[in-house]
N, C-alpha and C positions, 0 to 999 in steps of 0.2 A: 431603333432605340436599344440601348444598351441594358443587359437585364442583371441584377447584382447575383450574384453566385450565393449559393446557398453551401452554407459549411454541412459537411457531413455529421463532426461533432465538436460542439465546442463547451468550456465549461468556467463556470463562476464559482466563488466562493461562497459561504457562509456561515456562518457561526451558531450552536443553540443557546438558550440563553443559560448563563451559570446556574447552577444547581446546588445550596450547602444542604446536606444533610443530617440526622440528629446526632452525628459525631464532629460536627461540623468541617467535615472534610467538603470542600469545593470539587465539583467536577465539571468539566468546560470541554469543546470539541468544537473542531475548525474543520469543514467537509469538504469536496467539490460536491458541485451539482452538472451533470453533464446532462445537453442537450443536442441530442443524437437525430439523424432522420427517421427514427420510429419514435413517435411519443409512447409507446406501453413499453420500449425496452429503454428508455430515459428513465421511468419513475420504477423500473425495475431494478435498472446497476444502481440510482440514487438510492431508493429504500434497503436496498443489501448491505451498500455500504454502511448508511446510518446506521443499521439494526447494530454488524457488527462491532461500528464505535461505539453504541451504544453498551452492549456487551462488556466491550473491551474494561469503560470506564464506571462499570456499573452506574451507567446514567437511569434516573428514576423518574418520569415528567409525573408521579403521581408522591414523589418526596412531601411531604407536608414543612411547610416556612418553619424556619424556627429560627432564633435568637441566639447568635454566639459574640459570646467578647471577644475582641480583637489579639488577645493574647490566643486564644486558641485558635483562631482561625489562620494567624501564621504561620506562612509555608505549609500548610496539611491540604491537600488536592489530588485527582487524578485530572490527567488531562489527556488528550490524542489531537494532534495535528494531521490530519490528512490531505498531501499535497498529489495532485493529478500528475502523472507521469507521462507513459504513452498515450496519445488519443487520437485515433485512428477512427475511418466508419466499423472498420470491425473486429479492433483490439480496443480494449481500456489498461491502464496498470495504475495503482495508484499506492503511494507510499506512505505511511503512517510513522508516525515518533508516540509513541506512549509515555505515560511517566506516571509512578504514582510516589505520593510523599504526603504518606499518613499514619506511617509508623515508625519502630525503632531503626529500619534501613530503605532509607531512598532507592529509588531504582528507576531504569528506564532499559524498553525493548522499541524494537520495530514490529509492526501489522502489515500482510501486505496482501495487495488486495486484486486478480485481473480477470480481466472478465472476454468472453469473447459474445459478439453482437454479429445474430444474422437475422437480417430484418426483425421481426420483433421477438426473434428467441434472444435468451440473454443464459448463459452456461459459463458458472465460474471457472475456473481452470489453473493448475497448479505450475508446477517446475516442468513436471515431465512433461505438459504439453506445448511445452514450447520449442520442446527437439524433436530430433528423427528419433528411431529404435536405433540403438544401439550408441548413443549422442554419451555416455559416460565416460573413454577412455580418453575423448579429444578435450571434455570440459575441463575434467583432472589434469590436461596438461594446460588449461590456458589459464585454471586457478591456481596452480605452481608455478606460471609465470610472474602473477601478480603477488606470488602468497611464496615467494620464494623460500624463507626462511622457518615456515609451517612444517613443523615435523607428523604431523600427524596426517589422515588422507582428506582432501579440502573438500570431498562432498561428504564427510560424514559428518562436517561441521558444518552445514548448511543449515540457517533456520529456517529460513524462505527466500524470496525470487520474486522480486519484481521488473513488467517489459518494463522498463525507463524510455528516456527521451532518445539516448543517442546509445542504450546498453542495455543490457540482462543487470541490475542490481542483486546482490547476495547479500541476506546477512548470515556475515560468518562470523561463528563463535570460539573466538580466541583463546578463551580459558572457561571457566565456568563463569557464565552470567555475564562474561564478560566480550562485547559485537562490537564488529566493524565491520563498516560496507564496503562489499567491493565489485565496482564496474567495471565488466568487461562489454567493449564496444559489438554492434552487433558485427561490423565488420570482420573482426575476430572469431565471430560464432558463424559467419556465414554456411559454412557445409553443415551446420549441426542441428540448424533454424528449421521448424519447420514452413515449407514453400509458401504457404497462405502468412507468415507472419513477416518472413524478407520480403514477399510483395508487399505487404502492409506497410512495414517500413517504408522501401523502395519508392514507395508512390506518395510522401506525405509533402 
């Protein structure tokens, strides 16, 4: 008899429900929910993540209702979109859009979020750990490859780093305030990866 494979990790959406506050600014957030072969380090990357969206959009689930005309409640919001990126048994990455639009200037950044899973520890982890030692001289040349016209040095403009699907995501800050994303394949980063995340890749 034939036995269905069980996914290492896989993951769903969901949404919390809207929130106006007594400025009536709206705040809404779109998460994954990843379920991993450890349940305590499922509701560990899922609770990290929330927290931080949470944060992010000053979400309040103890807001008290309140009453807004609809003349105020246009366009005034914070929101974060959190779409799953890498999902591995024992990488996560996950990419965020923010935006808030409750003042006199709109604006929007990226959150980015990775995590590494060995059985049921859960250890968030940054840019640096996703290279070897001494991984600066080769990145700076393969974000001058994409970043050709950047006068300035492209890891200083780093704001973060997420694993992505098929790359390393950067967001790089182009002027002040002002990002765009740039992926570099991991095939391109290969000597630079550390060995536990090209297997990760390697094997998906």
């Amino acid at each position: 008899m034939l036995v269905p494979a069980i996914l290492a990790a896989s993951v769903l959406m969901h949404k919390l429900p809207p929130i106006t506050d007594e400025e009536c600014v709206t705040h809404e957030a779109a998460l994954p929910q990843f379920t991993l072969a450890s349940k305590d380090a499922s509701e560990e990357v899922n609770d990290k993540i929330e927290e931080k969206a949470r944060d992010t959009i000053s979400y309040d689930d103890e807001t008290e209702p309140v009453h807004c005309d609809a003349a105020n409640l246009d366009n005034r919001s914070q929101t974060i979109d959190c779409q799953p990126q890498l999902v591995t048994e024992h990488f996560i990455g996950v990419r965020c859009h923010a935006s808030a639009n409750s003042g006199a200037h709109p604006t929007s950044w990226s959150e980015s979020y990775n995590f590494r899973i060995d059985g049921d520890a859960v250890r968030e982890i940054e840019m640096e750990d996703f290279f070897v030692a001494g991984y600066e001289s080769a990145l700076r040349t393969e974000l001058r490859r994409v970043l050709p016209h950047s006068t300035h040095d492209p890891l200083d403009r780093i704001e973060n780093a997420t694993l992505g699907r098929d790359g390393v995501i950067f967001a790089f800050d182009q002027d002040v305030h002002v990002y765009r994303d740039v992926a570099i394949s991991y095939a391109h980063l290969r000597k630079i990866l550390r060995p536990e995340i090209r297997r990760a890749v390697a094997q998906r």
